[in-house]
C-alpha positions, 0 to 999 in steps of 0.5 A: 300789737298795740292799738295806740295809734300813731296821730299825725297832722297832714296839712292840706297844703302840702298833700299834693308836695307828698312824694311817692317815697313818702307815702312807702314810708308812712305805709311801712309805718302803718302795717305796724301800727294804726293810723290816725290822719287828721286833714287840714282843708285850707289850700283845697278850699281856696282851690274850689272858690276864689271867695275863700281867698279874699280877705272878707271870708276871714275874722278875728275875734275880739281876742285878735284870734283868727277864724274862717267865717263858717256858715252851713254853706262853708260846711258843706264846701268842706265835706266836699273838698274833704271827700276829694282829698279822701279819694286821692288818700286811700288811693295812696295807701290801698295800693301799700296795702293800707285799709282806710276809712274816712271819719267825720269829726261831728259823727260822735268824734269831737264836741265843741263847745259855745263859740265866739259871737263877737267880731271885728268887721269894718273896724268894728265889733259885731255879733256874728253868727259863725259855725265854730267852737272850741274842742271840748272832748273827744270820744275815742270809741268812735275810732272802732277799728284803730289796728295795724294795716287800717288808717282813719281820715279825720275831717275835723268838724265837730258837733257842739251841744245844740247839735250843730256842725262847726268848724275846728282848728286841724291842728288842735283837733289832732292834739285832742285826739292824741290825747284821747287815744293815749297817743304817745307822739303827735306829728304835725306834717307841714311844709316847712322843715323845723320851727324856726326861732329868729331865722335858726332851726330848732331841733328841740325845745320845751313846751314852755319856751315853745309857748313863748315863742308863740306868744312873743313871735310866731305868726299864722299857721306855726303859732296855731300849730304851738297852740296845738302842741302845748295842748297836746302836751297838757292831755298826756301826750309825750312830745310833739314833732313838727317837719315835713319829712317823712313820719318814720324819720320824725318819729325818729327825731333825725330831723324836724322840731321836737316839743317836750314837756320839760 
């Protein structure tokens, strides 16, 4: 058997919509190949404080690009909701005979480069010390048990070259982890069904006219997640497939949206 994982995006706002069928299903997946979750916090996080729903723990950088205001606080509230959400997975897979273990994206994973310094707050640009960066490299020999029957949980921090831990975006984390592993197919699991391009679904599209859609159209969490899937793309993954169905059926392209390079 192959050790090229299976790379799969699991928002943190869908995990509790996950059904029991579902988790059967990905199980099944995972005795034949390995797994790589990688988690999304958000709804977690809003869950633990009331404070990360007001609109004040959110910025834009100069460029109109949205971040979560990271300081060493918002880091250690991650790793804590991330541990609960451990716990409620591998409950899931040990009992479908699923081994799993849970991987810090900063210990040895991810590298994040300088990140932005200068945002907007009060209508005004200023500088800003946020815990964020940019995904640089992945080093994939952090992942030193990637076999059939195990799943790694990715929280996806990073480490940049100061040494410090700072936040990444999930689904451009998943992407250079795909990447990194040799990952024929990156699924990005969310809460609605297919992408949707003025009102209709897509069932496939290119890689191209995903991109400008993004950047003429998509808004909030599926304009990230196209960021995303180009990235992919670029590091030498073969498509990208975006839905909520089960992982075997988008694998299977019966349902959801599939990116491809041409």
């Amino acid at each position: 058997m192959s050790n090229i994982p299976t790379v799969v995006k699991l928002g943190g706002s869908c995990l509790d919509d996950m059904s029991q069928a579902w988790w059967d299903d990905l199980a099944q997946h995972g005795r034949s190949h390995p797994l790589v979750l990688v988690h999304g916090w958000s709804k977690p996080l809003k869950q633990l404080s009331s404070r990360y729903s007001e609109p004040s723990a959110i910025l834009r950088d100069r460029y109109g690009n949205q971040s979560r205001w990271t300081t060493p606080e918002v880091i250690a509230d991650i790793k804590t909701v991330s541990e609960t959400m451990a716990e409620q997975v591998f409950v899931r897979l040990e009992k479908r005979g699923i081994t799993a273990e849970r991987l810090l994206g900063s210990d040895g994973l991810v590298q994040a480069g300088e990140g932005e310094r200068w945002w907007w707050r009060d209508k005004q640009l200023v500088e800003l010390d946020n815990l964020v960066g940019p995904i640089t490299d992945v080093d994939p020999t952090a992942l030193k048990n990637l076999q059939a029957g195990h799943c790694y949980l990715v929280t996806p921090l990073a480490r940049n070259s100061a040494g410090q831990e700072v936040n990444t975006d999930a689904d451009r984390a998943a992407a250079a982890i795909a990447g990194a592993t040799r990952a024929t197919s990156l699924t990005l699991v969310t809460d609605v069904a297919h992408l949707l391009i003025d009102g209709e679904p897509v069932r496939r599209i290119t890689a191209r006219a995903a991109a400008d859609f993004r950047d003429r159209g998509a808004t909030g969490g599926m304009r990230k997640k196209l960021r995303a899937a180009g990235e992919a793309l670029d590091r030498g993954v073969d498509r990208v497939i975006i839905g909520s169905a089960p992982v075997s059926e988008l694998l299977a392209e019966t349902t959801g949206t599939v990116i491809t390079r041409t």
